[in-house]
VMD Tcl script that draws the C-alpha trace (Angstrom):
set ca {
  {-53.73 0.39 33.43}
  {-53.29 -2.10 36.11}
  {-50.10 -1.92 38.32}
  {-48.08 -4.76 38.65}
  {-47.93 -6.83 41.90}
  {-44.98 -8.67 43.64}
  {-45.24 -11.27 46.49}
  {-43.55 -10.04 49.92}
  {-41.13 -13.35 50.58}
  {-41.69 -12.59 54.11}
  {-45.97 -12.13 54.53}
  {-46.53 -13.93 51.47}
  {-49.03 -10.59 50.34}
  {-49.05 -9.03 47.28}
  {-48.18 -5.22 47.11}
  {-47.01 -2.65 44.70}
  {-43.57 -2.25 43.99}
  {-43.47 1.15 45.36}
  {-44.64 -0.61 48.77}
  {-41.65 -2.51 48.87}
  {-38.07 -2.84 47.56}
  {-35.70 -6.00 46.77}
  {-33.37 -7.95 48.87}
  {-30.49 -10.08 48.80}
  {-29.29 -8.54 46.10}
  {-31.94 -7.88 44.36}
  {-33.29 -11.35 43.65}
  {-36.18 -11.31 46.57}
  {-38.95 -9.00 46.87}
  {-39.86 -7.94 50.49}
  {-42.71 -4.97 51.36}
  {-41.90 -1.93 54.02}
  {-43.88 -3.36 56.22}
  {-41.55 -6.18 56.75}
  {-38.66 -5.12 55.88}
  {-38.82 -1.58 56.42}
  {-37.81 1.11 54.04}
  {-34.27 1.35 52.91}
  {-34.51 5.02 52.03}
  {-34.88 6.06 55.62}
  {-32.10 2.89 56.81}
  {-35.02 1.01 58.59}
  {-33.99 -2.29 57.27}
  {-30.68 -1.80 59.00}
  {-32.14 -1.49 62.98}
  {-32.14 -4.12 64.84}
  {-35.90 -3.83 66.17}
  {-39.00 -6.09 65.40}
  {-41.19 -6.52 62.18}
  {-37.08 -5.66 60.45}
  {-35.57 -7.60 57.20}
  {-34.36 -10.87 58.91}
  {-32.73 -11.18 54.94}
  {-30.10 -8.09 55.57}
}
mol new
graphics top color blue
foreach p $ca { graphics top sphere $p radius 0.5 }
foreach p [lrange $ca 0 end-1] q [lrange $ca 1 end] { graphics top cylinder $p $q radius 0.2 }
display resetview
């Protein structure tokens, strides 16, 4: 069975869900690599390749 894939708003590449989480809330889809990973409070820093949607 074939996991579903969601478009990064950001990089435009498609990735898991588990490789990314939603934003503004919860109506865009953004991966950890550009937004960062809210369980750790990446998306929150103020540092480069960060969620320019929070």
């Amino acid at each position: 069975m074939e996991e579903k894939l969601f478009k990064c708003a950001k990089c435009d590449k498609e990735k898991k869900e588990a490789d990314g989480s939603y934003v503004l809330e919860g109506t865009t889809f953004c991966c950890k690599e550009c937004c960062g990973d809210p369980k750790k409070q990446e998306h929150t820093e103020k540092k480069a390749n960060v969620c320019e949607f929070c």
